[in-house]
N, CA, C and O atoms as a GROMACS GRO file, in nm:
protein
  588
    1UNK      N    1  15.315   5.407 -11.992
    1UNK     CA    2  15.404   5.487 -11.908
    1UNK      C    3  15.320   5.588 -11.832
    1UNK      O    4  15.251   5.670 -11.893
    2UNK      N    5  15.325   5.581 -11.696
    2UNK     CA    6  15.275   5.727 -11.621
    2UNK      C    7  15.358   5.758 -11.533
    2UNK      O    8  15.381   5.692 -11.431
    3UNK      N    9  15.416   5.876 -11.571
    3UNK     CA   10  15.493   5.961 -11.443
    3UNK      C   11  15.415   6.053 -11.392
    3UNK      O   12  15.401   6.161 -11.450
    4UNK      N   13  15.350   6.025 -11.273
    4UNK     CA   14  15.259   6.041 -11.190
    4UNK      C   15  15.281   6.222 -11.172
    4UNK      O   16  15.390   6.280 -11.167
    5UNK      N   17  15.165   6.274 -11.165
    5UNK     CA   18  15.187   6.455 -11.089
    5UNK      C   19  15.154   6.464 -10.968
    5UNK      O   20  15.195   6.560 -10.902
    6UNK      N   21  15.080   6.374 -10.918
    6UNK     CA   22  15.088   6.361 -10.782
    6UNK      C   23  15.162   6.336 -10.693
    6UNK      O   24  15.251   6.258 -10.724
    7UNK      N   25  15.163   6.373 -10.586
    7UNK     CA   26  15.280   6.308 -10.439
    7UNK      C   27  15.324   6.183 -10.427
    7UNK      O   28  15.251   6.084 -10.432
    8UNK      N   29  15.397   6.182 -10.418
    8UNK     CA   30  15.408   5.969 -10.461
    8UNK      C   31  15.375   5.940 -10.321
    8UNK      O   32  15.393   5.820 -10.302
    9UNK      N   33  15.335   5.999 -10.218
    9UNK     CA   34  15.323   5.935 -10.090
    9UNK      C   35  15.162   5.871 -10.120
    9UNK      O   36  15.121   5.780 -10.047
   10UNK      N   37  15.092   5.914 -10.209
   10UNK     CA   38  14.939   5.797 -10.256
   10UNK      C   39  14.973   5.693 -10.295
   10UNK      O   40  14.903   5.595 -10.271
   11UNK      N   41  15.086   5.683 -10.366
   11UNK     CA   42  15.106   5.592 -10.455
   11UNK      C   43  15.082   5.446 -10.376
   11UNK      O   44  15.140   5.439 -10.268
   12UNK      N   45  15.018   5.348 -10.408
   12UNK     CA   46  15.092   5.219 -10.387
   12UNK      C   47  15.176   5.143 -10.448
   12UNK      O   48  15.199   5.150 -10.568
   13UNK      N   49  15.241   5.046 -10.349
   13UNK     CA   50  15.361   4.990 -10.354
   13UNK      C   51  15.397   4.960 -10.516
   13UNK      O   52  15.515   4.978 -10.547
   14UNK      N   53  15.302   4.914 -10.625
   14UNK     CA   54  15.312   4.882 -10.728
   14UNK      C   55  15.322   5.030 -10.834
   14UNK      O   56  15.408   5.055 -10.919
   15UNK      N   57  15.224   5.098 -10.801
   15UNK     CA   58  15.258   5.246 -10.872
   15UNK      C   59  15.425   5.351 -10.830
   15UNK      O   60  15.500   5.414 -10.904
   16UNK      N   61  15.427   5.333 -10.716
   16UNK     CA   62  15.580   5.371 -10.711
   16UNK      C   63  15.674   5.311 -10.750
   16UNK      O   64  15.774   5.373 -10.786
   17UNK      N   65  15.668   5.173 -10.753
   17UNK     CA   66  15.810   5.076 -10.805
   17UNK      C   67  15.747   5.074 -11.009
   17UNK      O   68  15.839   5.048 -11.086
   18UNK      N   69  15.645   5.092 -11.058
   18UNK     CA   70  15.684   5.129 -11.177
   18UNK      C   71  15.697   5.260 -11.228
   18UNK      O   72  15.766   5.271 -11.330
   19UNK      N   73  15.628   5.397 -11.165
   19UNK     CA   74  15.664   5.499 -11.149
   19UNK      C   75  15.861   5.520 -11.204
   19UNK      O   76  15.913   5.558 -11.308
   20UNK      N   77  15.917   5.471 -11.069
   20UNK     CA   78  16.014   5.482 -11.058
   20UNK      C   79  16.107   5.439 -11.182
   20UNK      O   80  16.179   5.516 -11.247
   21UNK      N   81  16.091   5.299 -11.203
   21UNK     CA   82  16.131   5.233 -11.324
   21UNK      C   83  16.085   5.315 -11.488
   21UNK      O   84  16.156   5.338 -11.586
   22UNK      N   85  15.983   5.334 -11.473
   22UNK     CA   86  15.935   5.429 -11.616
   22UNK      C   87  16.015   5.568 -11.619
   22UNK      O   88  16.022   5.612 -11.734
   23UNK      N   89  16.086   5.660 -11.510
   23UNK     CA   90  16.131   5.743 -11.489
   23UNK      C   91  16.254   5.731 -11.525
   23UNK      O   92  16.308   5.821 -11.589
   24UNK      N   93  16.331   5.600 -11.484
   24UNK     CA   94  16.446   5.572 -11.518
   24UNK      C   95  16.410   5.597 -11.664
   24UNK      O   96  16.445   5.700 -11.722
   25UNK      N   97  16.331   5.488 -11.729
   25UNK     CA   98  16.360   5.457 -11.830
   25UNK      C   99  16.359   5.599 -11.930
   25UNK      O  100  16.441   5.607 -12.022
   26UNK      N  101  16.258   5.711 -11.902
   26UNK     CA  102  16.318   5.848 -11.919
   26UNK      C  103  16.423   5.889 -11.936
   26UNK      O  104  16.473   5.919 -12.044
   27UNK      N  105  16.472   5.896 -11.826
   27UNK     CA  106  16.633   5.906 -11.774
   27UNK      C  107  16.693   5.877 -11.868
   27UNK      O  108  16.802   5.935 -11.875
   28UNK      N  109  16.665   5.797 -11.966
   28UNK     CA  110  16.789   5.704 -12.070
   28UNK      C  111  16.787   5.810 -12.154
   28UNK      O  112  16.890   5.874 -12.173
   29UNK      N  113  16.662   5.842 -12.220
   29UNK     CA  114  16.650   5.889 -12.279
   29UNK      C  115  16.699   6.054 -12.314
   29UNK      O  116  16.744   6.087 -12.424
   30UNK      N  117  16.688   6.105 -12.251
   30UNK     CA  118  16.745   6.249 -12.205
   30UNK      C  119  16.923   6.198 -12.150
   30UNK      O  120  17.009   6.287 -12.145
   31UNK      N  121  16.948   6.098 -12.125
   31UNK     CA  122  17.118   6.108 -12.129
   31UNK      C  123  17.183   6.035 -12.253
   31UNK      O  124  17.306   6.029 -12.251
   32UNK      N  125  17.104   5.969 -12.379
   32UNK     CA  126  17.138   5.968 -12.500
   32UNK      C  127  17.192   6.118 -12.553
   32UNK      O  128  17.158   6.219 -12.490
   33UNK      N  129  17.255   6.126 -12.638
   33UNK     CA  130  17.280   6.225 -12.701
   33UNK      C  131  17.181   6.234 -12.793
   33UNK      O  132  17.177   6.140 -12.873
   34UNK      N  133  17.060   6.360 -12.810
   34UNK     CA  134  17.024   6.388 -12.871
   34UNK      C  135  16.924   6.328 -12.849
   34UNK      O  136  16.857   6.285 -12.942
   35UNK      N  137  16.885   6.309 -12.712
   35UNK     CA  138  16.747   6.242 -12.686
   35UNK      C  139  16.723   6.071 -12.781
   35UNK      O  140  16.805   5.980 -12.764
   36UNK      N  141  16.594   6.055 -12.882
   36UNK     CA  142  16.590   5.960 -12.954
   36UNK      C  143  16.542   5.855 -12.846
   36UNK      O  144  16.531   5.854 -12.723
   37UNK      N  145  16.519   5.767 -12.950
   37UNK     CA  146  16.501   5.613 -12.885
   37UNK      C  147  16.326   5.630 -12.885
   37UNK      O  148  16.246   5.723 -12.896
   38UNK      N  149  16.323   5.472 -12.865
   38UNK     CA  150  16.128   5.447 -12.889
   38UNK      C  151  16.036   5.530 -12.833
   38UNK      O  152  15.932   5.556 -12.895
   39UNK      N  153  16.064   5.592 -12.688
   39UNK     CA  154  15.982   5.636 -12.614
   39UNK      C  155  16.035   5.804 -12.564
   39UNK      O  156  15.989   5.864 -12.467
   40UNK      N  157  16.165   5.871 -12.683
   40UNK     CA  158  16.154   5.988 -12.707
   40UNK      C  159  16.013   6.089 -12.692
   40UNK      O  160  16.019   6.196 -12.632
   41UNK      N  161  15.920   6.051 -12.738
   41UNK     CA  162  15.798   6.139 -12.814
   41UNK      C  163  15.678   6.064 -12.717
   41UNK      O  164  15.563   6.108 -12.711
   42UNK      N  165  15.722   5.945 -12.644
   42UNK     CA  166  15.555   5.970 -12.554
   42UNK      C  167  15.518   6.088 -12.458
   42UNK      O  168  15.592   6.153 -12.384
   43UNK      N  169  15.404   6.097 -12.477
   43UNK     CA  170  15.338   6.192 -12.416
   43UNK      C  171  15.365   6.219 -12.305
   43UNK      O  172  15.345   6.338 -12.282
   44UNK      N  173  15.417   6.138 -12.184
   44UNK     CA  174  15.454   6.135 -12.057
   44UNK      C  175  15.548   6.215 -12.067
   44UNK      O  176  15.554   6.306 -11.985
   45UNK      N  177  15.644   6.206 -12.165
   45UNK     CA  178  15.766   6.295 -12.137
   45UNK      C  179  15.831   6.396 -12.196
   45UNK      O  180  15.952   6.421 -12.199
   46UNK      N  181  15.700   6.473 -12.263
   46UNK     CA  182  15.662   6.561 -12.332
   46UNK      C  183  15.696   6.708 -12.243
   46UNK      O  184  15.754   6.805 -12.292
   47UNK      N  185  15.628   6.696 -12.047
   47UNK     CA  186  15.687   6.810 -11.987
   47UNK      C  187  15.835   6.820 -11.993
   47UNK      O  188  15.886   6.927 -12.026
   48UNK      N  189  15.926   6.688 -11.955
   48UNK     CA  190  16.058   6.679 -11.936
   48UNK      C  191  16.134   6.738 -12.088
   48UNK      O  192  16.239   6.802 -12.086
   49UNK      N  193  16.101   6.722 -12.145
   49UNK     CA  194  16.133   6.734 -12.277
   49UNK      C  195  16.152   6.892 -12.264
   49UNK      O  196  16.266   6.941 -12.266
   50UNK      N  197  16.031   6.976 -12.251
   50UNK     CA  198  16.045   7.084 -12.293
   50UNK      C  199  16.114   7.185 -12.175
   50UNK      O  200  16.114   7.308 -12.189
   51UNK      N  201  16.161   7.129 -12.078
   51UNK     CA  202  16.243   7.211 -11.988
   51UNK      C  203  16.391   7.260 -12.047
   51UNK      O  204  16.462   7.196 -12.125
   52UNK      N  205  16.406   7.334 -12.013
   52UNK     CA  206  16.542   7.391 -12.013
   52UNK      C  207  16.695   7.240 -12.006
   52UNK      O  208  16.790   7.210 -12.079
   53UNK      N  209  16.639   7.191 -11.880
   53UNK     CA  210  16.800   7.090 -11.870
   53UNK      C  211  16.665   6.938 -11.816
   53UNK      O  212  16.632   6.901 -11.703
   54UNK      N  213  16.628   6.896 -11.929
   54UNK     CA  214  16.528   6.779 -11.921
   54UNK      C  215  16.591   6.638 -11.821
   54UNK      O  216  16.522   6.584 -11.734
   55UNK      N  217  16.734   6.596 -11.854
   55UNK     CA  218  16.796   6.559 -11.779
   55UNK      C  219  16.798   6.567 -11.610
   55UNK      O  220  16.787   6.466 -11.541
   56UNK      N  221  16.815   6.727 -11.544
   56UNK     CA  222  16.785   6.742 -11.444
   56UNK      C  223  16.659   6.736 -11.412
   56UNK      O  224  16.626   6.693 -11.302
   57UNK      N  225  16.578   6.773 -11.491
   57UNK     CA  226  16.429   6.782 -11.443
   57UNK      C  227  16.391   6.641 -11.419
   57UNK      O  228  16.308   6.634 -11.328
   58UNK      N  229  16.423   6.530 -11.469
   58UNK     CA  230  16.377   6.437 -11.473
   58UNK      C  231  16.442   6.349 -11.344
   58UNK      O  232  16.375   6.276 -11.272
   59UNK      N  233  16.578   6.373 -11.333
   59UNK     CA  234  16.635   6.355 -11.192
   59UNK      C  235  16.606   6.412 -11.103
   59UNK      O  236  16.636   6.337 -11.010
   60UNK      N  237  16.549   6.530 -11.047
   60UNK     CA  238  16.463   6.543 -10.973
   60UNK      C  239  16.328   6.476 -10.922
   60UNK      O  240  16.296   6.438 -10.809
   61UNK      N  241  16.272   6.474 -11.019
   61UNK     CA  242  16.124   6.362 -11.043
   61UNK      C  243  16.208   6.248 -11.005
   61UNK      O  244  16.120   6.173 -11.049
   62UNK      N  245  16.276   6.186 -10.974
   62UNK     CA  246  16.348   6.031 -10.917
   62UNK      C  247  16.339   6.090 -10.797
   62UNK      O  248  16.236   6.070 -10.732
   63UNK      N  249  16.450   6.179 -10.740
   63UNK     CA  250  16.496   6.189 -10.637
   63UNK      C  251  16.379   6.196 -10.553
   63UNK      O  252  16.386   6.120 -10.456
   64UNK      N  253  16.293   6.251 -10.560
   64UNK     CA  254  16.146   6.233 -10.490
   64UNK      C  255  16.104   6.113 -10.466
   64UNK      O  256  16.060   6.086 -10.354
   65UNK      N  257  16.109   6.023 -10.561
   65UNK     CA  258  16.068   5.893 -10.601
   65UNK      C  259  16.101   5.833 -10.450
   65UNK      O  260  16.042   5.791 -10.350
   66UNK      N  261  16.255   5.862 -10.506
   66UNK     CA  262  16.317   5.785 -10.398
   66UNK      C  263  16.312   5.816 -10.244
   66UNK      O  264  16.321   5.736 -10.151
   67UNK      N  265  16.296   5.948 -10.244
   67UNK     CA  266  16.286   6.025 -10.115
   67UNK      C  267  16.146   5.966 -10.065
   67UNK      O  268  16.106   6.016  -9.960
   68UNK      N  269  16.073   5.878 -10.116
   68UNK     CA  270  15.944   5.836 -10.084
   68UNK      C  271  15.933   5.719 -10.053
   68UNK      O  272  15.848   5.691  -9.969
   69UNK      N  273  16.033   5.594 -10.122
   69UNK     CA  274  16.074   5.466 -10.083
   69UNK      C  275  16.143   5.457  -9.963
   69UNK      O  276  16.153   5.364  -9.883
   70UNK      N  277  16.207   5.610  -9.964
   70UNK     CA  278  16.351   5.572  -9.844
   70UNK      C  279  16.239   5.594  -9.694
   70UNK      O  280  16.277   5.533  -9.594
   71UNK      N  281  16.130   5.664  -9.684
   71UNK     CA  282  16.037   5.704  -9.585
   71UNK      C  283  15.936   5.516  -9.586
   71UNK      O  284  15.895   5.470  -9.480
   72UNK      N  285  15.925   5.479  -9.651
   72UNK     CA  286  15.855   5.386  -9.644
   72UNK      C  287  15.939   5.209  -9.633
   72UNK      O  288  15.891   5.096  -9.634
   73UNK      N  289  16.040   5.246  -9.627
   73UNK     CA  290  16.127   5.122  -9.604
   73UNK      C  291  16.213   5.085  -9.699
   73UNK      O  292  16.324   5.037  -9.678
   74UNK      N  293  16.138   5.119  -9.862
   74UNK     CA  294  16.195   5.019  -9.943
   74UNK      C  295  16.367   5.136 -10.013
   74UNK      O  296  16.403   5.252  -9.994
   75UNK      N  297  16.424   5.014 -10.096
   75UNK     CA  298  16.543   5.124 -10.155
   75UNK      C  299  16.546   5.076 -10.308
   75UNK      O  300  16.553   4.980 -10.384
   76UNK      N  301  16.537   5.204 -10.297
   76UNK     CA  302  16.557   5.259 -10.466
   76UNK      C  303  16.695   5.291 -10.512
   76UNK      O  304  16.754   5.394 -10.479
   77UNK      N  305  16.740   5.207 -10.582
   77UNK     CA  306  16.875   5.264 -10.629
   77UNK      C  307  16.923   5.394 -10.637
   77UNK      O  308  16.921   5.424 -10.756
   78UNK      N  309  16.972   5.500 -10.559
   78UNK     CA  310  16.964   5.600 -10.594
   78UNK      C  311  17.082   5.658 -10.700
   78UNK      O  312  17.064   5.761 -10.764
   79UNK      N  313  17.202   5.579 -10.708
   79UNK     CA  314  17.279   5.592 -10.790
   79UNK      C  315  17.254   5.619 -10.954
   79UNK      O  316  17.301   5.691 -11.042
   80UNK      N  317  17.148   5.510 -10.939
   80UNK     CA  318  17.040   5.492 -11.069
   80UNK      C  319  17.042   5.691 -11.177
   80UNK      O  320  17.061   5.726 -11.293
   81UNK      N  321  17.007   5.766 -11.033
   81UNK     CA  322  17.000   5.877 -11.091
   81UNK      C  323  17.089   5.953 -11.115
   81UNK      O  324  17.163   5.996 -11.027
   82UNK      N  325  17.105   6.007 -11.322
   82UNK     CA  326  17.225   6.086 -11.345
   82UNK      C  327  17.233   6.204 -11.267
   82UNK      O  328  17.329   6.191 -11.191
   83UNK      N  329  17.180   6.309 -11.250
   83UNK     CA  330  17.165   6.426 -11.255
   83UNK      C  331  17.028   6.468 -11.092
   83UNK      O  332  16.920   6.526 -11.106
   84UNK      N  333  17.090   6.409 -10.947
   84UNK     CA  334  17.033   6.419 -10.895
   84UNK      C  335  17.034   6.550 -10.842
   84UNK      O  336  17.123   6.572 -10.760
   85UNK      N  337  16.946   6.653 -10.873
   85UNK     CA  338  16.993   6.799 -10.847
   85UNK      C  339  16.832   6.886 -10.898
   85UNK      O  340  16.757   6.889 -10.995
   86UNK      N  341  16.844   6.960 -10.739
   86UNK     CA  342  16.684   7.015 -10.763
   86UNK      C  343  16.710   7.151 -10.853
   86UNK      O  344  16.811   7.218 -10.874
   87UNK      N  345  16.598   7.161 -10.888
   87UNK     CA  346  16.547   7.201 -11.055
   87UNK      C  347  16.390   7.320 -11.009
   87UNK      O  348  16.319   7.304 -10.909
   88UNK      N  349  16.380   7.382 -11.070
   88UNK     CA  350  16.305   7.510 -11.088
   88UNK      C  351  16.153   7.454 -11.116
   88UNK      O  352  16.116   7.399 -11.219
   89UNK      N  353  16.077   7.480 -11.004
   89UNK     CA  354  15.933   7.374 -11.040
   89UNK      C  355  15.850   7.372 -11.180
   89UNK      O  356  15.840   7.474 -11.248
   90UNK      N  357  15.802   7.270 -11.211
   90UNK     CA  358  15.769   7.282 -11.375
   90UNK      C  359  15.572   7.267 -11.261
   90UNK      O  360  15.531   7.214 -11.158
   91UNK      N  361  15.514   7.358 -11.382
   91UNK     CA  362  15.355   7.347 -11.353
   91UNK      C  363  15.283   7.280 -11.384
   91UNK      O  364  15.256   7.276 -11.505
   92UNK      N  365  15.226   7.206 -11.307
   92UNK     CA  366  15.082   7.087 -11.316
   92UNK      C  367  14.926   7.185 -11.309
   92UNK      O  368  14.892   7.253 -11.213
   93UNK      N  369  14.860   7.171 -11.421
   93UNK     CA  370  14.730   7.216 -11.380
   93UNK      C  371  14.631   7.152 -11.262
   93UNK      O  372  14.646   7.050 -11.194
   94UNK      N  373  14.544   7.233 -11.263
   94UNK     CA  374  14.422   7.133 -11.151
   94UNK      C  375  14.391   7.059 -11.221
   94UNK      O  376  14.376   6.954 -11.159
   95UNK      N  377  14.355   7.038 -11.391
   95UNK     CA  378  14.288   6.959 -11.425
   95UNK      C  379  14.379   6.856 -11.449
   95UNK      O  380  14.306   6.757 -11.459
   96UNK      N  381  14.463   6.830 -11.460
   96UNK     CA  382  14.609   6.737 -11.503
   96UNK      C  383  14.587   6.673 -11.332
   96UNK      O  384  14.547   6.557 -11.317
   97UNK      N  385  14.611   6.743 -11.236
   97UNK     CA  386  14.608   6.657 -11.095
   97UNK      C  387  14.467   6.622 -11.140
   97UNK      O  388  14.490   6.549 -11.237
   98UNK      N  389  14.312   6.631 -11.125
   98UNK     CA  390  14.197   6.590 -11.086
   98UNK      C  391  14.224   6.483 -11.185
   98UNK      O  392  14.252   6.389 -11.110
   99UNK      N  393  14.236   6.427 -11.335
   99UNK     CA  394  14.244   6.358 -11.401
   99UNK      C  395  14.284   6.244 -11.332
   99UNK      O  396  14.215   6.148 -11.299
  100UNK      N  397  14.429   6.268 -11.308
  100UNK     CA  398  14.569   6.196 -11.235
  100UNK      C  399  14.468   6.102 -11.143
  100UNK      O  400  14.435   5.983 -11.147
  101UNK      N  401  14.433   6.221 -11.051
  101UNK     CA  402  14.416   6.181 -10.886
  101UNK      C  403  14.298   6.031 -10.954
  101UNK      O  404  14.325   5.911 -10.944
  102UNK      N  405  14.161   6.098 -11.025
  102UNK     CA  406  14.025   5.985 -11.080
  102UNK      C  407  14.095   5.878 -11.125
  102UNK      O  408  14.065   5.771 -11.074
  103UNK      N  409  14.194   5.879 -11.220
  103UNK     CA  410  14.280   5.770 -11.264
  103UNK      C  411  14.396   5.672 -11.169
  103UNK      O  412  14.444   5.564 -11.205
  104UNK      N  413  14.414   5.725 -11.075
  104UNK     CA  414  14.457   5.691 -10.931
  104UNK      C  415  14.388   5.592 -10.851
  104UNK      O  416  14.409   5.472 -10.829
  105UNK      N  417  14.277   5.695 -10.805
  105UNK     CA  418  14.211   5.591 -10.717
  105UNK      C  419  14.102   5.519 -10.833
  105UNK      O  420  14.001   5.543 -10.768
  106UNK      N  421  14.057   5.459 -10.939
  106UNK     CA  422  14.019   5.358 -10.986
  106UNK      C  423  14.147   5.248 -10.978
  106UNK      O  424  14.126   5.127 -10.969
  107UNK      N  425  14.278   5.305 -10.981
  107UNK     CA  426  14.338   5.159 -11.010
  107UNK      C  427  14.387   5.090 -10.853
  107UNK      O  428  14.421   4.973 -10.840
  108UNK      N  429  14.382   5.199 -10.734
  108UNK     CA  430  14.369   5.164 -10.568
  108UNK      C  431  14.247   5.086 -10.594
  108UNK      O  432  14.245   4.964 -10.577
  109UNK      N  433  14.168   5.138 -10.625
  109UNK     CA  434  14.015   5.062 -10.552
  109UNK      C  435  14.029   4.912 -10.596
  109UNK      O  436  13.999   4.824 -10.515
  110UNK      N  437  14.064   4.888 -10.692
  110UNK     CA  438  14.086   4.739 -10.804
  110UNK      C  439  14.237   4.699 -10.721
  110UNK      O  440  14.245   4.594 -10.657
  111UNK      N  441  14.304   4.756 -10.726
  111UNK     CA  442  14.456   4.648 -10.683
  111UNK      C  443  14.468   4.648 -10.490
  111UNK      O  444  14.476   4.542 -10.428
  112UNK      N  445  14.469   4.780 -10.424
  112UNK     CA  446  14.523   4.797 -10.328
  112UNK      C  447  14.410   4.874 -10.220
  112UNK      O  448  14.455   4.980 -10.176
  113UNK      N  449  14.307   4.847 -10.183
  113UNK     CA  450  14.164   4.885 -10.165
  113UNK      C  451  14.178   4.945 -10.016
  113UNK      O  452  14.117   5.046  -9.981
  114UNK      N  453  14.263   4.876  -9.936
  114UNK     CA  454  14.363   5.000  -9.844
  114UNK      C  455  14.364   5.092  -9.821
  114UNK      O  456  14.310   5.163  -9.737
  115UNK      N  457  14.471   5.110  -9.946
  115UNK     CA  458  14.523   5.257  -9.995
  115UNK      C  459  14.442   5.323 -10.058
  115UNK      O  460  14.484   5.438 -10.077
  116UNK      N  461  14.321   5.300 -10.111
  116UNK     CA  462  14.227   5.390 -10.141
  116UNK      C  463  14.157   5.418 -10.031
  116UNK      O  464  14.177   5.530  -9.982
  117UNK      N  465  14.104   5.369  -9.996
  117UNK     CA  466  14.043   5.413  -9.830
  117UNK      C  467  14.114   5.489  -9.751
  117UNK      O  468  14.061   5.575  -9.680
  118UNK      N  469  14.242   5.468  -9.753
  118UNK     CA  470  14.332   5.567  -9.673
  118UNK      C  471  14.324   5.734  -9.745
  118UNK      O  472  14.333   5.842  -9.688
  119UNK      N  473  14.305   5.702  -9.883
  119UNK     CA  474  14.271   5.884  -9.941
  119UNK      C  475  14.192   5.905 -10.014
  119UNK      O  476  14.190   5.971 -10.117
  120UNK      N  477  14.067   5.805  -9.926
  120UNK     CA  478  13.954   5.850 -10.024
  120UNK      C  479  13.849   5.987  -9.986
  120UNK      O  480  13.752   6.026 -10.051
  121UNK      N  481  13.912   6.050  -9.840
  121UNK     CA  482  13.855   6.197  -9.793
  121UNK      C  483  13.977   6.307  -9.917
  121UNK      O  484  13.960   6.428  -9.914
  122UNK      N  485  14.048   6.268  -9.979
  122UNK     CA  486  14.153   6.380 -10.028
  122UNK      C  487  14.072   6.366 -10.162
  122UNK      O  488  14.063   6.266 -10.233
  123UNK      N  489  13.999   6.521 -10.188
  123UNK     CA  490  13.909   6.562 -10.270
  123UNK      C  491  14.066   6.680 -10.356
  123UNK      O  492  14.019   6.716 -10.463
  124UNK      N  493  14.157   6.717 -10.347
  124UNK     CA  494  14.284   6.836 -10.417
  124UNK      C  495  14.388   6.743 -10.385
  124UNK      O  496  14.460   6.791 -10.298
  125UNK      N  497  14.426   6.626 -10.421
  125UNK     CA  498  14.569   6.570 -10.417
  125UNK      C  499  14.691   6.711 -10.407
  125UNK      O  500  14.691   6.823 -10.459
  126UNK      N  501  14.782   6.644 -10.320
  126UNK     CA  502  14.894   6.733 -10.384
  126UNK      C  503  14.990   6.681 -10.470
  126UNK      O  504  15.004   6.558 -10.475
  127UNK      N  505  15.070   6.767 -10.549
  127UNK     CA  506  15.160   6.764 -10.649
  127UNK      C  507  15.286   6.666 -10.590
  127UNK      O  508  15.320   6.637 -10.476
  128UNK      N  509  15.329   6.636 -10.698
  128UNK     CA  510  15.503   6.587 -10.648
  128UNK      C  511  15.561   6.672 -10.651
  128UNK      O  512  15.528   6.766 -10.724
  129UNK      N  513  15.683   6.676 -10.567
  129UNK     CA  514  15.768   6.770 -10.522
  129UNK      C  515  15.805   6.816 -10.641
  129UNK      O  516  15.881   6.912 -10.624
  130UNK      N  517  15.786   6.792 -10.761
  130UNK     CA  518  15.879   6.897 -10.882
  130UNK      C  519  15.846   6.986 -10.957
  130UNK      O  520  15.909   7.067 -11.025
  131UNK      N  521  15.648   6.951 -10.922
  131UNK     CA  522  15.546   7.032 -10.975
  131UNK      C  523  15.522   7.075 -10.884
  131UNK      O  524  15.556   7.046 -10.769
  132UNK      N  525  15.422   7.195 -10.947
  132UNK     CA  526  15.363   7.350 -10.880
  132UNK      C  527  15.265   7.370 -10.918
  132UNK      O  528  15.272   7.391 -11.039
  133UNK      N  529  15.112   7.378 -10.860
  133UNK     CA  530  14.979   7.357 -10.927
  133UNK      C  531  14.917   7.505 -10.994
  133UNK      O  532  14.898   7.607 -10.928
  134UNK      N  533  14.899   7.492 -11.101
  134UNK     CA  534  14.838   7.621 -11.159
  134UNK      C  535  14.664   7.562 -11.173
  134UNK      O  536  14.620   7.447 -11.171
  135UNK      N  537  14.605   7.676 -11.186
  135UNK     CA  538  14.497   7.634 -11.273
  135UNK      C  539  14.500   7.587 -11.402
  135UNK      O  540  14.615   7.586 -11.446
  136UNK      N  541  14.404   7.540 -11.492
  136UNK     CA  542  14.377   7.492 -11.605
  136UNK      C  543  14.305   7.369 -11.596
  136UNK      O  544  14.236   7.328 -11.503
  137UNK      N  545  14.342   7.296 -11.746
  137UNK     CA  546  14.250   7.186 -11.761
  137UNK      C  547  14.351   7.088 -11.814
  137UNK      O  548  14.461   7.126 -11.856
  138UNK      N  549  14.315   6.963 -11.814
  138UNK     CA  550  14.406   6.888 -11.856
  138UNK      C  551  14.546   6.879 -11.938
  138UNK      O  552  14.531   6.937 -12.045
  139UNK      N  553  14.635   6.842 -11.928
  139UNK     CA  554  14.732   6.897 -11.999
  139UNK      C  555  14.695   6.809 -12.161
  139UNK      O  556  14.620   6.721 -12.202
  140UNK      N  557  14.797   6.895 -12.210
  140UNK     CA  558  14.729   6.854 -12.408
  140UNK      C  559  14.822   6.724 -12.455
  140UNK      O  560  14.810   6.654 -12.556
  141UNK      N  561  14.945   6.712 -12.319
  141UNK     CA  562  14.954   6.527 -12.375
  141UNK      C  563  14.932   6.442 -12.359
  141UNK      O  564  14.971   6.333 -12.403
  142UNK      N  565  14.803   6.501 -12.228
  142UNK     CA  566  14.768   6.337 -12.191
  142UNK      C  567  14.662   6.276 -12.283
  142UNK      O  568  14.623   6.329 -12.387
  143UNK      N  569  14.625   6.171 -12.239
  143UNK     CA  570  14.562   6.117 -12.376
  143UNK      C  571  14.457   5.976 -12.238
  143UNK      O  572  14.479   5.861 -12.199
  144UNK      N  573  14.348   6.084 -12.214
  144UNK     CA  574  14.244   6.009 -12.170
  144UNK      C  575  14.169   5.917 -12.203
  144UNK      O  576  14.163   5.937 -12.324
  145UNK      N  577  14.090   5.809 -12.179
  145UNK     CA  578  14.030   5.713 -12.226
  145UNK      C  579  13.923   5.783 -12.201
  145UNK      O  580  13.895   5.859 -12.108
  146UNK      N  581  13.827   5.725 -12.356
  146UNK     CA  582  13.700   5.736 -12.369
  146UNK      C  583  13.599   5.637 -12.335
  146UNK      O  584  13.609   5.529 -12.394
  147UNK      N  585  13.506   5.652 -12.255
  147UNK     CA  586  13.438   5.566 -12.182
  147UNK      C  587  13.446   5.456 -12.112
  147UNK      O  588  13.346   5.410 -12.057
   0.00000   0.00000   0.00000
């Protein structure tokens, strides 16, 4: 699962259409009662979790989604989303984007070589619309690969 901190306008076509879908599948989760279910406790959705109304926060993070398909042609169910309603920005560190962004363009350069070329001068990605960039260092749920 990666729900991306970056702008989904990097994204390619394959990272936004599972983006989107992994978000839903969020979505379920936060409109269960009482949260639960397999993918309660992954790390991805560890920020959503700890917001105030996780539900909205996480419908926000769609509505972007979608606000990004609808600019590029494709359609995203938008119905899909419970709780489409903007929400109080949650904070992404620099090091959480620089991670993101390195982990980004390795999987452009391999699938969609394009779209890496198209942002391979963007040295500070920007955030998705729901995040707000602070300083720091990686956030403590992601869970980087070693070598």
């Amino acid at each position: 699962m990666r729900l991306w901190s970056v702008h989904p306008r990097y994204l390619d076509r394959q990272a936004l259409t599972a983006c989107w879908r992994e978000a839903l599948l969020a979505q379920s989760i936060f409109a269960r009662v009482g949260g639960g279910g397999g993918y309660a406790h992954h790390p991805q959705v560890e920020r959503f979790s700890a917001q105030r109304a996780p539900l909205e926060a996480i419908g926000a993070f769609l509505s972007a989604l979608a606000d990004e398909a609808d600019a590029r042609g494709y359609h995203f169910a938008r119905e899909k989303i419970s709780c489409p309603v903007r929400v109080d920005h949650i904070p992404v560190s620099t090091g959480q984007l620089a991670y993101e962004w390195t982990h980004l363009m390795a999987k452009l350069a391999r699938r969609s070589p394009d779209v890496a070329r198209r942002w391979a001068r963007v040295t500070q990605p920007e955030p998705h619309p729901l995040f707000t960039t602070v300083e720091g260092p990686i956030a403590s749920w992601e869970r980087p690969k070693v070598g």
